[in-house]
BAFISE-831842 format. One record per residue (C-alpha): x, y, z; residue in one letter. Coordinates in pm, 1 decimal. Layout:
% residues N
> X, Y, Z, A
...
END
This chain:
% residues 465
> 0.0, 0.0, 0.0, X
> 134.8, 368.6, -101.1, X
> 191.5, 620.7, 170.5, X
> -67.9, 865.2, -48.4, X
> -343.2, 522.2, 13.3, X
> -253.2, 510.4, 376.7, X
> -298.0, 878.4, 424.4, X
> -613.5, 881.5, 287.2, X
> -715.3, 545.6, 412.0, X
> -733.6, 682.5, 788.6, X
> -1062.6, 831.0, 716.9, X
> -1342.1, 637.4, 783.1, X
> -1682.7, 712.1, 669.1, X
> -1865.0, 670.2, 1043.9, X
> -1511.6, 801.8, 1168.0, X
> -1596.1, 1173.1, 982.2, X
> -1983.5, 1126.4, 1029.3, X
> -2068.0, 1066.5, 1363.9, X
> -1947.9, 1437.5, 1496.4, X
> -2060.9, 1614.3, 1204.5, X
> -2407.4, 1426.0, 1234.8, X
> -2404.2, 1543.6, 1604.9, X
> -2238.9, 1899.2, 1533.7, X
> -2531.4, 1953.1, 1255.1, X
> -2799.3, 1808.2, 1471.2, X
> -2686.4, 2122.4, 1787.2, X
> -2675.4, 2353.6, 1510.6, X
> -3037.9, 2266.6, 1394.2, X
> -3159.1, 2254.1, 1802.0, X
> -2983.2, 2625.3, 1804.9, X
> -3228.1, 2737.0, 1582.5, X
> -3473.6, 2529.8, 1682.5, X
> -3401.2, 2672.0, 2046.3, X
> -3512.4, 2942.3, 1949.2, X
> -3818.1, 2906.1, 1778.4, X
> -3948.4, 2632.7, 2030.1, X
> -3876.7, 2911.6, 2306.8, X
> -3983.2, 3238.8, 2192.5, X
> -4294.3, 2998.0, 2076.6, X
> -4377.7, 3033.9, 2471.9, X
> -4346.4, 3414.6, 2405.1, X
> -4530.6, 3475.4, 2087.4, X
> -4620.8, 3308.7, 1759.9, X
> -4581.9, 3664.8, 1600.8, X
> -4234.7, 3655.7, 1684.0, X
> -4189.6, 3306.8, 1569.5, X
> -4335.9, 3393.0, 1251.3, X
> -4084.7, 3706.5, 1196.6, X
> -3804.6, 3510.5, 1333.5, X
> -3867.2, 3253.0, 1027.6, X
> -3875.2, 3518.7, 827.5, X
> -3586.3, 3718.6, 941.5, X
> -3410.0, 3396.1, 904.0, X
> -3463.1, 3309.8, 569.7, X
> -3320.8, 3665.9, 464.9, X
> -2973.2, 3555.3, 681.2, X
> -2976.3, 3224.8, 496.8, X
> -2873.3, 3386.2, 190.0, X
> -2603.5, 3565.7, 375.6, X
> -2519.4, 3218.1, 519.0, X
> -2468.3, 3068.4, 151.3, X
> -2253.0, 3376.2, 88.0, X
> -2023.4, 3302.2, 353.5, X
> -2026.9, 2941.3, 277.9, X
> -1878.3, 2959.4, -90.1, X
> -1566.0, 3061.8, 89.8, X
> -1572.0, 2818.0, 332.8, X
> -1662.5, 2503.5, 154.5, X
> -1419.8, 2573.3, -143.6, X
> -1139.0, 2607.5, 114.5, X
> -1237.0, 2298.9, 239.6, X
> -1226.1, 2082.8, -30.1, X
> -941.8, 2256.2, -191.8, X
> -753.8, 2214.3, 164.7, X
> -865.2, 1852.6, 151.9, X
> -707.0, 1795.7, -207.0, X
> -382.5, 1953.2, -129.0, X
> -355.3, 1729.6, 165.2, X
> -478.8, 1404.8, -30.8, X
> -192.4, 1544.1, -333.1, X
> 99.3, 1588.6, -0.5, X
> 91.1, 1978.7, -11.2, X
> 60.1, 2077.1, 332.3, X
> 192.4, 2416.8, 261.3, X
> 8.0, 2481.3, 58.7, X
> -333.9, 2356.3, 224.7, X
> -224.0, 2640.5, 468.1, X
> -187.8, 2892.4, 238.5, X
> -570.9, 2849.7, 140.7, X
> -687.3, 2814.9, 500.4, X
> -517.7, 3210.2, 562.8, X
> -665.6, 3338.2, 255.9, X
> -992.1, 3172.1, 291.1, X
> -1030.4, 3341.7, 693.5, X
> -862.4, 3655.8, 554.0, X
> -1157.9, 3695.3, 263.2, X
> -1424.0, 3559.0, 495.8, X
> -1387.4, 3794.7, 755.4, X
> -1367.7, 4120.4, 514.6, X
> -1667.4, 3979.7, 330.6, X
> -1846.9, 3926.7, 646.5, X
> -1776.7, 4302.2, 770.5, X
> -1928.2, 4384.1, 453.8, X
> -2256.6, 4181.1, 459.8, X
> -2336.4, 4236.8, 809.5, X
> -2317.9, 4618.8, 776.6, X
> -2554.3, 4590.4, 467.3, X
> -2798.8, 4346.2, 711.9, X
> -2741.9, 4632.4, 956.2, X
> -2837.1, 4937.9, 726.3, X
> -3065.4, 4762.4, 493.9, X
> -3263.6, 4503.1, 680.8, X
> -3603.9, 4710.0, 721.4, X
> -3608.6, 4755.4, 340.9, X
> -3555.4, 4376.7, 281.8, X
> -3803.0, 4282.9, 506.5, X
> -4091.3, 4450.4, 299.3, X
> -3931.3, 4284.8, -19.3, X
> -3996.5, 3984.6, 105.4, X
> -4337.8, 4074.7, 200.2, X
> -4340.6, 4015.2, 608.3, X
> -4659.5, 4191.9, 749.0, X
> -4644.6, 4513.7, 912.1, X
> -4763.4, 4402.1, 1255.3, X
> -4432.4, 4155.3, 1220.3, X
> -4209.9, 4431.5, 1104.1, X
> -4094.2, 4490.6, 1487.6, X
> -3960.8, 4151.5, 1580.7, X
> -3786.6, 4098.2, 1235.0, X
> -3619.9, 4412.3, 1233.5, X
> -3501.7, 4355.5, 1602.1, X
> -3329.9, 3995.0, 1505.0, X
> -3203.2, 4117.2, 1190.9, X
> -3028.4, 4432.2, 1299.1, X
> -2833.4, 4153.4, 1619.3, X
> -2775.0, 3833.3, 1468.8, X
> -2731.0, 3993.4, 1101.3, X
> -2536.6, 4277.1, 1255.4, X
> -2256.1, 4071.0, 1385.9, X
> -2314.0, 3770.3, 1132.0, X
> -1954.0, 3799.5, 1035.5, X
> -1870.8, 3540.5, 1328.4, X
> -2033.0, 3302.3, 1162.8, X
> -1847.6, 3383.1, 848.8, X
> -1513.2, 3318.1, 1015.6, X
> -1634.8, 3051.3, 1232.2, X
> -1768.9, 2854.4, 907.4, X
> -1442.9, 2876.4, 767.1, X
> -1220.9, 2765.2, 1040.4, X
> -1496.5, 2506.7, 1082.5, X
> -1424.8, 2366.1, 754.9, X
> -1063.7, 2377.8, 788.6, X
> -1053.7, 2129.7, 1092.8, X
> -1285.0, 1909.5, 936.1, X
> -1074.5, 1873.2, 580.5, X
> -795.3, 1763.5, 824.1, X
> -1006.0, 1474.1, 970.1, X
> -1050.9, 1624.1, 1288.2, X
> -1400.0, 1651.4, 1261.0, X
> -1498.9, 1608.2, 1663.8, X
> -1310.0, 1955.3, 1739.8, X
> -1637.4, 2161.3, 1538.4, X
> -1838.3, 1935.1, 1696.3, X
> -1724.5, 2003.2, 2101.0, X
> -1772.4, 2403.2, 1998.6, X
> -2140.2, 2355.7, 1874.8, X
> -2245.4, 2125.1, 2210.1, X
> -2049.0, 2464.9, 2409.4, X
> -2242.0, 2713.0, 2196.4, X
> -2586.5, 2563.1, 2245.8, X
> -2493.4, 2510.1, 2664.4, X
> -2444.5, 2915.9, 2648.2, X
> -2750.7, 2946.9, 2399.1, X
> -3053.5, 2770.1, 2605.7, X
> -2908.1, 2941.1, 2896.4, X
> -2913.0, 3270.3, 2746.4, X
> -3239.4, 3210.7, 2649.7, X
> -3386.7, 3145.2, 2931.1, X
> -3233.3, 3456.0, 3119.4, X
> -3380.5, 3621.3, 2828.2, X
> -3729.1, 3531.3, 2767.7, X
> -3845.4, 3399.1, 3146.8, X
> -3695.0, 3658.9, 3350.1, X
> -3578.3, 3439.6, 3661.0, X
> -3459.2, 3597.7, 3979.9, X
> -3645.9, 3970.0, 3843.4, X
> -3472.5, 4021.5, 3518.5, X
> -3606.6, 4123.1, 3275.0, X
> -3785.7, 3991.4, 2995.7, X
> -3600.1, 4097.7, 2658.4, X
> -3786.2, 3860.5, 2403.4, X
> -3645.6, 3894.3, 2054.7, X
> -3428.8, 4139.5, 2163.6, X
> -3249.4, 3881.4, 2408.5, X
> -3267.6, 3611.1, 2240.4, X
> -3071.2, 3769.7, 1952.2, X
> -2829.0, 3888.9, 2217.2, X
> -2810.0, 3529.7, 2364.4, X
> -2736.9, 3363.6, 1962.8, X
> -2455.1, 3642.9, 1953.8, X
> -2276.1, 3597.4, 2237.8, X
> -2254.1, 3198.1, 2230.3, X
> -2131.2, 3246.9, 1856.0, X
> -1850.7, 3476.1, 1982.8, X
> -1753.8, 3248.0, 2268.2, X
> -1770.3, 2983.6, 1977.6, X
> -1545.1, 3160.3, 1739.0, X
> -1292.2, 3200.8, 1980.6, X
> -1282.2, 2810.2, 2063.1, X
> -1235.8, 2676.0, 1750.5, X
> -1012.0, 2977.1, 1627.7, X
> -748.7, 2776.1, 1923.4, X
> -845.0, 2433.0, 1807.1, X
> -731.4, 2558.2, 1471.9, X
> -399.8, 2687.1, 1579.7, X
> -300.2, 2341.5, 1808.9, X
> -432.2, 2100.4, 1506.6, X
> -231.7, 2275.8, 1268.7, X
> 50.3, 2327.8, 1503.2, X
> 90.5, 2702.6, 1480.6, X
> 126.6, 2638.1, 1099.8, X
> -100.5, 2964.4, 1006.0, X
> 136.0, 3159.2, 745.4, X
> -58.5, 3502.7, 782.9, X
> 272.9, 3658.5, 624.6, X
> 184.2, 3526.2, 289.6, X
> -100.6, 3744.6, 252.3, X
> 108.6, 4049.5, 188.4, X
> 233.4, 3800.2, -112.3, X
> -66.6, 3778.0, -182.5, X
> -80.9, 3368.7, -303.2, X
> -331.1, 3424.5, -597.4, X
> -316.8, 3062.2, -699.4, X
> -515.9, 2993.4, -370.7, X
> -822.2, 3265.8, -401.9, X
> -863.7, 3109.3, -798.4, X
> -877.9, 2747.9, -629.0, X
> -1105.3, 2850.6, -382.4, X
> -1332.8, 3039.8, -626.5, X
> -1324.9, 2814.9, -889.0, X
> -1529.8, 2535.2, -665.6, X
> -1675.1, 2845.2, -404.6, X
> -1860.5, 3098.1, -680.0, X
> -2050.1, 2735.6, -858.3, X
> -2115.0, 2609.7, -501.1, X
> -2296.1, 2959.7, -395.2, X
> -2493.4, 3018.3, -707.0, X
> -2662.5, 2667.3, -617.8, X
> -2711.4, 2715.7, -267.6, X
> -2828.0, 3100.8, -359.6, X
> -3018.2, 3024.3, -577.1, X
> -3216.8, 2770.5, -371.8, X
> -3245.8, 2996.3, -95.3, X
> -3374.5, 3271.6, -351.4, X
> -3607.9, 3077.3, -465.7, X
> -3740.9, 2970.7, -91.0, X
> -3744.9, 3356.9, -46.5, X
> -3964.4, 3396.8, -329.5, X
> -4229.7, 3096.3, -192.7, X
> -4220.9, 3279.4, 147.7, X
> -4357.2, 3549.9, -30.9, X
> -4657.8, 3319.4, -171.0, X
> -4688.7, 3196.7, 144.5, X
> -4709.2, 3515.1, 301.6, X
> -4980.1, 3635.1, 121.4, X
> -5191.9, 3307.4, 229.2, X
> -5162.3, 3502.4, 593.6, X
> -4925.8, 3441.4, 938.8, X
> -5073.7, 3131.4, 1008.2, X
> -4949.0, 3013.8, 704.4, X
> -4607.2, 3153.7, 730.0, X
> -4632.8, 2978.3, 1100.3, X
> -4733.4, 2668.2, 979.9, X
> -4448.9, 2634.4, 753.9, X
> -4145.1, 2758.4, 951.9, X
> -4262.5, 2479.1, 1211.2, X
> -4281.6, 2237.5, 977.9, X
> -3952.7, 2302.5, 816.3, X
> -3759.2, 2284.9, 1186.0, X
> -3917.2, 1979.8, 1211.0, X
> -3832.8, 1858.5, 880.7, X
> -3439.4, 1939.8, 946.6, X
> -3401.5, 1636.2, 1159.1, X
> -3485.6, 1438.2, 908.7, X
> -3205.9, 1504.2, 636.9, X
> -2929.0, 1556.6, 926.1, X
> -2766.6, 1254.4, 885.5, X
> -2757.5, 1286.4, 467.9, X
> -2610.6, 1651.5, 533.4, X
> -2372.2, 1485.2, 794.6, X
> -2272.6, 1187.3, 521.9, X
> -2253.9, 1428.0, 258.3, X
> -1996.4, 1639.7, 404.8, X
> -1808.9, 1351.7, 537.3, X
> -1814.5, 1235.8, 196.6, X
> -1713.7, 1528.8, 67.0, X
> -1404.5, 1553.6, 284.4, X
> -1298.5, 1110.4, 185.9, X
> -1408.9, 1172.8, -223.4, X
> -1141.4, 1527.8, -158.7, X
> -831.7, 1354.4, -33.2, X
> -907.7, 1071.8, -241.3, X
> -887.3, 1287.8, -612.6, X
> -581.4, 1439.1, -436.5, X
> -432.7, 1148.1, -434.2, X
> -532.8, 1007.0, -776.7, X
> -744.3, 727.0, -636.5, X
> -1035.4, 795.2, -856.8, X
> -1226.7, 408.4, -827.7, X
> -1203.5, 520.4, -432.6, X
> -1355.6, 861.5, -455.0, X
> -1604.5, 680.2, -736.5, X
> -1755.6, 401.6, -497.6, X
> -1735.4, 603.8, -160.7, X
> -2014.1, 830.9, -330.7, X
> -2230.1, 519.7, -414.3, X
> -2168.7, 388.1, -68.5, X
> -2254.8, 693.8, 122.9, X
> -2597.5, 744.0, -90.8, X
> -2699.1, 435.5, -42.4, X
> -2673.7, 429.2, 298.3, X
> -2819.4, 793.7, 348.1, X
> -3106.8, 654.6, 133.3, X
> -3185.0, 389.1, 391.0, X
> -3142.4, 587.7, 659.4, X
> -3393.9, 861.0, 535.0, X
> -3675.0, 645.6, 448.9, X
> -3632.1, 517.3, 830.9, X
> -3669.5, 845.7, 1021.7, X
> -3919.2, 1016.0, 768.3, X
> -4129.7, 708.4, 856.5, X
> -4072.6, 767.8, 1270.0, X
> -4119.1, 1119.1, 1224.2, X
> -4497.9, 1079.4, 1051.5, X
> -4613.9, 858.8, 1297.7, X
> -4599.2, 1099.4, 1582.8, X
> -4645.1, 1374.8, 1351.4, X
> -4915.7, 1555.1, 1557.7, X
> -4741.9, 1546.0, 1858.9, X
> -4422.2, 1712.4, 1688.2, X
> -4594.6, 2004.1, 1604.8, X
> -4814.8, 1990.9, 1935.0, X
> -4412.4, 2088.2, 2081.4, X
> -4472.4, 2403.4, 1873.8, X
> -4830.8, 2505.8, 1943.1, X
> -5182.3, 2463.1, 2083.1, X
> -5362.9, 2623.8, 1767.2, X
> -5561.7, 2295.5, 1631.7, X
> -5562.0, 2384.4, 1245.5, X
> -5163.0, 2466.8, 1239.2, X
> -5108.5, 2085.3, 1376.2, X
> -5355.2, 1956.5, 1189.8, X
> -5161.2, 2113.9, 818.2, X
> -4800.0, 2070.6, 957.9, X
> -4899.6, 1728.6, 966.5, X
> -5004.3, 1675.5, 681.1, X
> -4722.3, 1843.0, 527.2, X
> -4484.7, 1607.5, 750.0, X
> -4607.3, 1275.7, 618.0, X
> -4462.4, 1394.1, 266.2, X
> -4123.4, 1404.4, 407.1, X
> -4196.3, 1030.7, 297.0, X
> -4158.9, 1147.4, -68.9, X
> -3946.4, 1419.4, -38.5, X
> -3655.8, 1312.0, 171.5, X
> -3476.1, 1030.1, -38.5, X
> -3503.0, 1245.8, -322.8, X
> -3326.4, 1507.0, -117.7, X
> -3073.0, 1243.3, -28.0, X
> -2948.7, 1238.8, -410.2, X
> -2865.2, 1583.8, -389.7, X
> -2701.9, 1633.2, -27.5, X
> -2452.7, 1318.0, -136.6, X
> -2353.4, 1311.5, -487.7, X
> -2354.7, 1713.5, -503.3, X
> -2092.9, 1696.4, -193.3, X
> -1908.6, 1454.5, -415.9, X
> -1914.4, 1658.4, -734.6, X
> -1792.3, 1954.7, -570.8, X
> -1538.0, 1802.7, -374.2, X
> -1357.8, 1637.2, -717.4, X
> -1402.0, 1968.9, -889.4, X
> -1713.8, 1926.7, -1104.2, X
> -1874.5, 2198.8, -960.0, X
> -2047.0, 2389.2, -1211.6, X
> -2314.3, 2099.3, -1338.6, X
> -2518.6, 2108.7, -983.1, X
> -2567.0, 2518.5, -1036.9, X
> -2691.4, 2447.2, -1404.3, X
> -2976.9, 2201.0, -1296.0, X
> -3027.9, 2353.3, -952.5, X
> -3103.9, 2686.6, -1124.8, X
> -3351.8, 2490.4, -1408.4, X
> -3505.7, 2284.1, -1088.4, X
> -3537.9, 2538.7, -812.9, X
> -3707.1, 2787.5, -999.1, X
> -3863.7, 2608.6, -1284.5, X
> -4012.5, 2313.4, -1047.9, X
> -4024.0, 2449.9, -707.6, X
> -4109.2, 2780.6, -718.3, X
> -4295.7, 2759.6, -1030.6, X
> -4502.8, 2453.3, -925.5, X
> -4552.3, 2652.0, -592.4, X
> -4668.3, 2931.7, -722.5, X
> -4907.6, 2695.9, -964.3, X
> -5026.6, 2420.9, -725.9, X
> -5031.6, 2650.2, -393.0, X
> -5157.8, 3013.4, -544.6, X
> -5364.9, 2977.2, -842.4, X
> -5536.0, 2633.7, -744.9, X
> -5567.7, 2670.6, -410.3, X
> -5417.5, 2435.2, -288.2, X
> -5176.3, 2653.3, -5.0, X
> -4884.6, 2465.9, 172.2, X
> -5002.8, 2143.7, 50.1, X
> -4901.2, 2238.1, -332.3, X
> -4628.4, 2363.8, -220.2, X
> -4514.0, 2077.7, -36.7, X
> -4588.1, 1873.0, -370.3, X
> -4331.9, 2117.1, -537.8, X
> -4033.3, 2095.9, -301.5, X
> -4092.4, 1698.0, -373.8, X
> -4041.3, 1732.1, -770.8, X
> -3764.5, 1946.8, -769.7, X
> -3576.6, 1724.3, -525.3, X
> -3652.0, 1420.0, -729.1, X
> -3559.9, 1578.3, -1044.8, X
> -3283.0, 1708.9, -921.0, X
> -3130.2, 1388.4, -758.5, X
> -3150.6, 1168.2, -1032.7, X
> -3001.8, 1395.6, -1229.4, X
> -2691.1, 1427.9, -998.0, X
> -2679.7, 1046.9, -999.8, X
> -2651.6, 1014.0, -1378.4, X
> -2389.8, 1281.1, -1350.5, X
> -2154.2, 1100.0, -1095.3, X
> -2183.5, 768.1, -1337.9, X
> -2064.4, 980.3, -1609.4, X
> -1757.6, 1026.8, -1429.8, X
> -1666.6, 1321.1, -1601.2, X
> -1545.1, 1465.1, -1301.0, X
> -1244.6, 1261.2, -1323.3, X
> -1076.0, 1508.7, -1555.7, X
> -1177.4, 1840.3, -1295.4, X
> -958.2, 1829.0, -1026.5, X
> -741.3, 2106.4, -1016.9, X
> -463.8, 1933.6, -798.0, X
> -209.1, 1766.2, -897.0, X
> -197.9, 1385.5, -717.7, X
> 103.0, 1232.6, -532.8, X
> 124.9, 1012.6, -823.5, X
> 96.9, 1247.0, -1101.5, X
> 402.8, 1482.4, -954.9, X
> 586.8, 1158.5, -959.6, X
> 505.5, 1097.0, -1263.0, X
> 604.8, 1447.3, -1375.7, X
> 943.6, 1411.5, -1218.7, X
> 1086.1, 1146.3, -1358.4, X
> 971.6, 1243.1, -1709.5, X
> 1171.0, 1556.1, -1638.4, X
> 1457.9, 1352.7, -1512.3, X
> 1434.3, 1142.8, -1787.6, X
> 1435.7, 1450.3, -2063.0, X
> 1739.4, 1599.4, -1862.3, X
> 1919.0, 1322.0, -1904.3, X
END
């Protein structure tokens, strides 16, 4: 066995899963922390919340085209034996996230009130958005740096480190929380306002963490110098899979921007039922989020090191599995359905729809699965580009159009919707499946392999001589 197979060989897939399946599942109960405790405090402010929410999801995928190309181009230079220059990108990468994150969270800042109306959020909601937005969007550049660091430690293998920050980050959130919105020993009771304070804080405390657990797993090995040589070959790398990887997650979250507006104007209970439904809904494609990215990270250092077959059949693997796994909790999750959303609220008719709307995650999910694993894969062996084609065709053509069809003009609400987001998904996935068997994304990796540098060398040695 080669050193390059050994190296990449340490990786196992329930190795890299596990803490990424557990680090995604606190980040979803942060959210959901919030929503299932101001839901003690006010629907209203639920309903803006979701809202507000959606508009810093976009900001989100922003961020995250910097951070997942640095990831998988930090995992290929590892796979190809460039540890150098795997640093090189992980300085740039924090360098550009945190300038672009100033950036975006002072347009969140300024801007947020007039966003809110473009998206349609009713007046009487206007309050609580504006007070979340202007916090959490305000200092949203922590997140930027923290999903970039995050990414960095988990392209090394060392994916428990993100996961011990997220379970210390959601310790400090519910806490904060509950200081917040039940006023024990006399405080006061801040709602919105607090708990946007309380999601701030435990992301600084956060940043700070994994910031150190960068430096020790990396051994100090951080050149910051380079940047005033500014190492140009590492912003192209990280571009090159970044810009593809945000215009499909954009344009997704554009497109769930625009239904919010449909479902806006079916009223708040509407826009209630749905943002209850959808943090419900996150549990079930955690672990195909959690496989993807572990995939992501084994199909990286595997092109890196010219193993192709490997990076070709860990894909299959992982969707298969994820498949299985899928089908399994979207089943457990519709048979207590009712009392899932009953965790949410009292009001009769939003249980009764969110119900309905969580028995499709029957349909929906395994279609989903296609496109959380093979999408990871394509972007992680450079064939980034194909997934933004379809998902821009899909998202808006399927989902937002069939919304807009099914839910709008025939009346049939969240229901039609629902039937949408299950289309797209399918079409989608089976798309990305008959792209992976192409295998044209053998030819897109933009690192050269242990092997091929060999190779290289003794051709040179060989034409020297």
């Amino acid at each position: 066995m080669t050193k390059a197979r050994e190296t990449v060989r340490k990786f196992s897939l329930f190795a890299l899963t596990w803490p990424i399946f557990i680090e995604i599942t606190l980040q979803m109960l942060m959210g959901n922390a919030d929503t299932l405790m101001l839901s003690h405090y006010s629907d209203d402010a639920v309903a803006a919340v979701g809202v507000a929410n959606q508009l810093l999801g976009i900001v989100i995928v922003l961020y995250g085209f910097v951070a997942m190309g640095s990831g998988i181009v930090v995992s290929q230079f590892l796979g190809a034996k460039e540890p150098k220059k795997a640093s090189e990108v992980a300085v740039v990468a924090i360098a550009v996230n945190l300038i672009f994150g100033v950036f975006l969270s002072a347009v969140l800042f300024l801007f947020g009130d007039t966003f809110m109306r473009w998206m349609g959020l009713p007046p009487e909601l206007n309050d609580f958005a504006m007070q979340f937005t202007h916090i959490v969007g305000g200092f949203s550049f922590i997140g930027a740096v923290m999903m970039t660091i995050g990414s960095i430690i988990r392209s090394h293998g060392f994916t428990r480190d993100a996961m011990y920050v997220t379970i210390g980050m959601n310790i400090l959130n519910v806490v904060g929380n509950y200081f917040m919105l039940f006023g024990p020993f006399d405080l006061p009771v801040l709602g919105v306002t607090g708990v946007s304070i309380s999601t701030t804080v435990a992301r600084t405390v956060g940043l700070v963490a994994i910031a150190i657990l960068l430096y020790k797993r990396v051994n100090g090995d951080l050149p910051f110098r380079s940047l005033f040589n500014f190492p140009r070959y590492a912003l192209a790398s990280i571009l090159r899979i970044g810009i593809p990887a945000a215009g499909e997650n954009l344009s997704y979250n554009a497109s769930q921007v625009l239904i919010t507006f449909f479902i806006s104007s079916l009223g708040t209970a509407a826009l209630t039922t749905k943002v209850y439904t959808q943090n419900i809904m996150m549990f079930v494609f955690l672990f195909a989020i959690a496989v993807g990215q572990a995939t992501q990270i084994m199909v990286g250092h595997y092109v890196g090191a010219g193993q192709k077959e490997d990076a070709y059949r860990a894909c299959l693997r992982s969707l298969k599995l994820s498949i299985v796994v899928a089908i399994v909790m979207a089943a457990i999750f519709s048979l207590f359905r009712h009392q899932l959303m009953g965790l949410f609220t009292t009001d009769s008719s939003i249980i009764e729809l969110g119900s309905k709307l969580i028995l499709m995650t029957l349909i929906i999910e395994p279609g989903r699965t296609f496109n959380l694993v093979i999408i990871a894969s394509l972007r992680a062996a450079g064939d980034a580009k194909f997934p933004v084609y379809m998902g821009i065709l899909s998202m808006w053509g399927i989902s937002a159009g069939l919304s807009y069809l099914l839910g709008i003009h025939y009346g049939m609400g969240l229901l039609g919707m629902w039937i949408a987001f299950a289309a797209d998904e399918w079409f989608r996935g089976l798309f990305m499946l008959w792209r992976w068997r192409t295998r044209k994304w053998e030819q897109m990796s933009f690192v050269p392999s242990s092997s091929e540098k060999s190779h290289e060398k003794i051709e040179a040695a060989v034409t020297q001589a």
